[in-house]
C-alpha positions in Angstrom: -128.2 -27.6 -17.2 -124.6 -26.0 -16.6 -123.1 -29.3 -18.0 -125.0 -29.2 -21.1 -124.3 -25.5 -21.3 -120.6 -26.8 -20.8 -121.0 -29.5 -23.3 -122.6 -27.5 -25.9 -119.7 -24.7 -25.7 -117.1 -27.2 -25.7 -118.3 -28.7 -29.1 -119.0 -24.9 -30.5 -115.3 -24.3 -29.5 -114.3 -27.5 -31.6 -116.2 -26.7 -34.6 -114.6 -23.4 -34.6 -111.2 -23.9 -34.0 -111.1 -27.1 -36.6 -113.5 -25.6 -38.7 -110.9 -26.0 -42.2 -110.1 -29.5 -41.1 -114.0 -30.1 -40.8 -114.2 -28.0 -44.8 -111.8 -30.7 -45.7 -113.9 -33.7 -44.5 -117.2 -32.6 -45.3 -116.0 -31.4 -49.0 -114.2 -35.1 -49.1 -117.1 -36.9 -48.5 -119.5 -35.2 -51.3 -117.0 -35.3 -53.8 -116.6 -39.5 -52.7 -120.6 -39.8 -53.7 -120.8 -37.3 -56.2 -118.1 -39.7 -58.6 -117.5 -43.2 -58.5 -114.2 -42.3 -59.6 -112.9 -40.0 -57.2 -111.7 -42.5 -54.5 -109.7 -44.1 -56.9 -106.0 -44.6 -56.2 -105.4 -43.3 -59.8 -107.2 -40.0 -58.9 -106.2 -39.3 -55.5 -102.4 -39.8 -56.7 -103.3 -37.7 -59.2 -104.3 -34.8 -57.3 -101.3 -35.0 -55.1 -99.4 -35.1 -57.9 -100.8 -32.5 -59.6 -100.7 -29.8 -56.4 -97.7 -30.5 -55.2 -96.2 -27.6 -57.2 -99.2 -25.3 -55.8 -98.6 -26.7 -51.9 -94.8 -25.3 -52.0 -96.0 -21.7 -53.4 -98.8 -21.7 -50.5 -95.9 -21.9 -48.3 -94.0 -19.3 -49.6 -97.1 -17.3 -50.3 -98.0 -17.8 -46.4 -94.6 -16.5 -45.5 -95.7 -13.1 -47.0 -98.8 -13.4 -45.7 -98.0 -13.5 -41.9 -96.5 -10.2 -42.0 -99.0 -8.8 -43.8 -97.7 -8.6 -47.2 -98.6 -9.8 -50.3 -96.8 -11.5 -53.4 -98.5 -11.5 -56.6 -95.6 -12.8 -58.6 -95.1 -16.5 -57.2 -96.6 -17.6 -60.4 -94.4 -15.5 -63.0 -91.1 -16.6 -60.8 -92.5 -20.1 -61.5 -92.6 -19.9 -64.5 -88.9 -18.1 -65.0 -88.2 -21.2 -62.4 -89.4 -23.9 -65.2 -88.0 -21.7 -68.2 -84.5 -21.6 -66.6 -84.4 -25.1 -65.5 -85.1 -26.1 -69.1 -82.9 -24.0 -70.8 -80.2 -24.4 -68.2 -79.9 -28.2 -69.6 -81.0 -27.5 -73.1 -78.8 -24.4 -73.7 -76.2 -24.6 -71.4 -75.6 -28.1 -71.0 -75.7 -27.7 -67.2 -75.8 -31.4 -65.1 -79.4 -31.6 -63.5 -78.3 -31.1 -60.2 -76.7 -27.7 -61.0 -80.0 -26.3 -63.5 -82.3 -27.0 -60.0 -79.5 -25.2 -57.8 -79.0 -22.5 -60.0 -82.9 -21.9 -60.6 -84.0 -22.0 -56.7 -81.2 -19.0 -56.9 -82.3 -17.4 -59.4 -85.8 -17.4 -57.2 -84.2 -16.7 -54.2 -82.7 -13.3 -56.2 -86.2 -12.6 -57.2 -87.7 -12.7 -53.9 -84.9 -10.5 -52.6 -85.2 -7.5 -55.1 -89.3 -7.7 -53.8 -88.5 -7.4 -50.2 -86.0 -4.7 -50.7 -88.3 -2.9 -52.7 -91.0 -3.4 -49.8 -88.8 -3.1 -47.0 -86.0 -0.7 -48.0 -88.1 1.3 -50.6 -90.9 1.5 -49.0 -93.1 0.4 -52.0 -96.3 -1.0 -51.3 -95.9 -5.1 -51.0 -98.7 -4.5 -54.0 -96.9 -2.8 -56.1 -93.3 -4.3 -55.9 -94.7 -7.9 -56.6 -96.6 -6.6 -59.1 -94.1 -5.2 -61.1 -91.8 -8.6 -60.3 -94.8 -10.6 -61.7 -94.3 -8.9 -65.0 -90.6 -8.6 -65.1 -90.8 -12.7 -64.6 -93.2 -13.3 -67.1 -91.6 -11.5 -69.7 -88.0 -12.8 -69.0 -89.1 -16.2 -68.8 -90.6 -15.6 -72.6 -87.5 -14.0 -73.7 -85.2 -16.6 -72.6 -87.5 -19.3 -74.5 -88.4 -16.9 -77.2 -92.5 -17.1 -77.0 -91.7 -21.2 -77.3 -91.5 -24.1 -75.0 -88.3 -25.4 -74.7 -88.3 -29.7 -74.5 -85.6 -30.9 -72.0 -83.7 -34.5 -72.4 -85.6 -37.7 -72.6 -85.3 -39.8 -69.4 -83.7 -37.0 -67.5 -85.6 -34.3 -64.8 -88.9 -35.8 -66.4 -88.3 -38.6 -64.3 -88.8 -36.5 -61.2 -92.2 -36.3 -62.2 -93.2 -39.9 -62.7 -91.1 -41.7 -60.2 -92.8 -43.1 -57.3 -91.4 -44.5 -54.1 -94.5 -46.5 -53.6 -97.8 -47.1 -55.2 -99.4 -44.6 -53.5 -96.8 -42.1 -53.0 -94.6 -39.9 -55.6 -91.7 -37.8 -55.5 -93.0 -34.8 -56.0 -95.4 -35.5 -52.9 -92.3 -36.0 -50.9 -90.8 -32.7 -51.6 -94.3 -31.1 -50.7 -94.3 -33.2 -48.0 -90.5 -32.0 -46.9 -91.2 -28.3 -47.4 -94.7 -28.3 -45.5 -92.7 -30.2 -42.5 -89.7 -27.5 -42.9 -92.3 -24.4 -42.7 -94.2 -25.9 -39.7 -90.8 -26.4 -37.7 -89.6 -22.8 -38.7 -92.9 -21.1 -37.8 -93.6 -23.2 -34.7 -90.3 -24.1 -33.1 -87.6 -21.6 -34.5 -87.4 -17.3 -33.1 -87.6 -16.7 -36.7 -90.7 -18.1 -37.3 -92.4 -16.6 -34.5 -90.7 -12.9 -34.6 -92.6 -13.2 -38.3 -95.5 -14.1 -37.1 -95.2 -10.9 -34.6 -94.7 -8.4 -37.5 -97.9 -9.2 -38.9 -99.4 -8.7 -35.3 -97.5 -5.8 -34.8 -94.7 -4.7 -36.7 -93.9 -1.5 -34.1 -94.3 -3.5 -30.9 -91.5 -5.9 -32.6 -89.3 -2.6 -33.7 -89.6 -1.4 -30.2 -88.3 -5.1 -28.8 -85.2 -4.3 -30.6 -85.4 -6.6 -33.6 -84.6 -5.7 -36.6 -87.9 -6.1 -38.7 -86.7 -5.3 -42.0 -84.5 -8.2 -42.9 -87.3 -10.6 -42.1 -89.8 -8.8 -44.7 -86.9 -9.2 -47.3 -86.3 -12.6 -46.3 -90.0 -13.8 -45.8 -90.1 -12.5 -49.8 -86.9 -15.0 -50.8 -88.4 -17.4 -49.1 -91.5 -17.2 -51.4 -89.1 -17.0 -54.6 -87.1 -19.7 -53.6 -90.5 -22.2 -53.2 -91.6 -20.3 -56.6 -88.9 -21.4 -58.5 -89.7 -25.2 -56.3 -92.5 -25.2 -57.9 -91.2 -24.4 -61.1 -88.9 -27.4 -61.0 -91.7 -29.2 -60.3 -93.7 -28.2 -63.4 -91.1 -28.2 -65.8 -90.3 -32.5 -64.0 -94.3 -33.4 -64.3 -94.0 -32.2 -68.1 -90.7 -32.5 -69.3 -91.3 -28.7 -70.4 -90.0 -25.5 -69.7 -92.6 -23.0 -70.5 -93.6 -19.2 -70.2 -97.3 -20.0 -69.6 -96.6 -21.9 -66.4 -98.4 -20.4 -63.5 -101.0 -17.9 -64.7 -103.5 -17.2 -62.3 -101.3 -19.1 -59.7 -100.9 -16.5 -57.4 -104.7 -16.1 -56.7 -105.3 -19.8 -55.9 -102.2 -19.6 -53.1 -103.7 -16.5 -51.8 -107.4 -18.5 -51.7 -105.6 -21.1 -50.1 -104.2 -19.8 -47.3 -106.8 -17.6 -46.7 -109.4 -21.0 -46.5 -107.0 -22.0 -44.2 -107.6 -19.6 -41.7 -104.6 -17.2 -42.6 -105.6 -13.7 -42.1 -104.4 -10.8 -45.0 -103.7 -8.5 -42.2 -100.9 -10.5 -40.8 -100.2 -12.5 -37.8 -101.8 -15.7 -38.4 -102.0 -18.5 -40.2 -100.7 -22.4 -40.3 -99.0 -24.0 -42.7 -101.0 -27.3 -42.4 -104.3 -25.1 -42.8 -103.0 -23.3 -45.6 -101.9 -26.7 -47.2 -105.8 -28.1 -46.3 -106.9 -25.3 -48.4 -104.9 -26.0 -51.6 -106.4 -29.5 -51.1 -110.1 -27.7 -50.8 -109.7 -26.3 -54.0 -107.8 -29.4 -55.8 -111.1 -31.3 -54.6 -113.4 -28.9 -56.5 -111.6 -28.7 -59.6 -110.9 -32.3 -59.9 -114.5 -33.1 -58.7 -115.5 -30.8 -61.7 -113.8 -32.4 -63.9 -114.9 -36.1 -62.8 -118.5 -34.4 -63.5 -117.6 -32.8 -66.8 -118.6 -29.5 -65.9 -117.2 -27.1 -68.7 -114.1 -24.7 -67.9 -116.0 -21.4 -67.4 -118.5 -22.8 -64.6 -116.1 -24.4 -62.8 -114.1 -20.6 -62.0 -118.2 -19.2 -61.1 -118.6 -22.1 -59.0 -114.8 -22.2 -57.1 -115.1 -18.7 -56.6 -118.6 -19.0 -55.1 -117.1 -21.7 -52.5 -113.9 -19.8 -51.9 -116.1 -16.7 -50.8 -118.6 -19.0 -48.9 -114.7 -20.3 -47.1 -114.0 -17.0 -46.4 -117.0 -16.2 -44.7 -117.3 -19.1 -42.7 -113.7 -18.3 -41.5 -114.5 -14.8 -40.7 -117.1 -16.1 -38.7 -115.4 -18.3 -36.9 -112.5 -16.1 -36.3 -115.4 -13.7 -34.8 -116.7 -16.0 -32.7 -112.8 -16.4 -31.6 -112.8 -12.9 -30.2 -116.4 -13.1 -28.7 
């Protein structure tokens, strides 16, 4: 009896701790029988191809989110991000190499200006990335003036359709890189885990001596700089630097890493979860498309399964503590 009791706990405790991983799996399999098409190479390239861009502002987004901020403007620094880019080599003439560098800057700057404003000016993480989102937007339209602005044939476009193998494309890899980069920073660096302690407890860190203010302001570049990533990205897949990029981004990061177990207080969260979670809602969107479901369903039904996420990982978080 005290082994099956034993058993029975033991496989309670795996369900809970994996329980994204097991989201993942389960959502995988429907989506495989719902569409004969979905387990096509095509398709499943496709989605990585298309998300890569949205897994590199989950990572800055979970930055924030461990110390128990908040960034609504990681989709109006993309955009700036692709705007720049473009008009960088349109306008400017810049070499490739130097429109990338100085855009990821240009984000960097962003993200600093947000966590001085949270950290130094005590604004409410809200607020301040509010009001970035909206400074963003409207720069990026005023660079391009209201228009999309058409970079170079056979030049950062290539980015976006390169491939290394079948299978595999560049703008996988650079997920790929940035996801392994945030999991070494958070797991295996001080850095990582003295953010991770703010979000637990931002006085207890204060009172240990370290400096908690420079790592909200940097946690904040960190998300402009993978903003502005993903702005490269968008502007490579397209060949386009536009003003619309983005819109609406900053909710699906924020769904993301909260599917992934990430809490909004602070103080937890994984950056492979958080990535499992931007591939939870890729699946539903590009299941809904396979099925032809119309535009305006598809945000009831996502929304439906990102609250059902969120429940599922509030009760698993409960049954954490219990």
């Amino acid at each position: 009896m005290w082994s099956k009791n034993k058993a029975s706990a033991n496989i309670l405790n795996f369900i809970v701790t994996n329980n994204t991983y097991l989201i993942l799996v389960l959502l995988f399999v429907i989506c495989s029988l719902a569409s004969e098409h979905f387990l096509t190479l095509a398709n499943l390239v496709n989605i990585c191809q298309q998300y890569s861009g949205t897994v590199i502002v989950s990572i800055g987004m979970l930055f924030v989110i461990l110390t128990g901020g908040i960034d609504l403007s990681v989709g109006s620094v993309m955009a700036l991000g692709s705007v720049f880019t473009a008009y960088a080599m349109v306008e400017l003439k810049l070499p490739i190499l130097i429109s990338v560098i100085l855009t990821l800057l240009l984000g960097i700057v962003c993200g600093l200006i947000t966590g001085f404003l949270v950290a130094k000016a005590k604004i409410a993480a809200f607020v301040a990335s509010l009001a970035m989102m909206t400074i963003c937007r409207g720069v990026a339209y005023m660079i391009s003036h209201g228009t999309p602005i058409n970079t170079p044939a056979g030049t950062i476009g290539k980015l976006g359709t390169a491939r290394l193998f079948p299978f595999l494309t560049w703008l996988t890899v650079i997920a790929i890189i940035v996801v392994a980069a945030s999991c070494f920073f958070l797991n295996k660096t001080a850095y990582g885990r003295t953010v991770i302690m703010i979000g637990s407890n931002q006085e207890a860190v204060h009172l240990a001596g370290i400096s908690v203010k420079p790592h909200i302001i940097s946690v904040y570049a960190i998300s402009g700089l993978c903003s502005a990533l993903g702005g490269v990205i968008a502007t490579s897949r397209t060949g386009i630097g536009s003003g619309a990029v983005g819109q609406g981004l900053e909710l699906d990061c924020i769904a993301a890493c909260v599917i992934g177990g990430a809490s909004l207080n602070g103080g937890s969260g994984s950056s492979l979860k958080t990535v499992v979670g931007v591939l939870v809602l890729a699946m539903i969107g590009n299941i809904m498309n396979l099925l032809s479901v119309p535009s305006y369903p598809q945000d009831v039904i996502k929304g439906i399964i990102i609250i059902l996420a969120v429940l599922l990982q509030q009760g698993a978080s409960s049954m954490k503590k219990n």
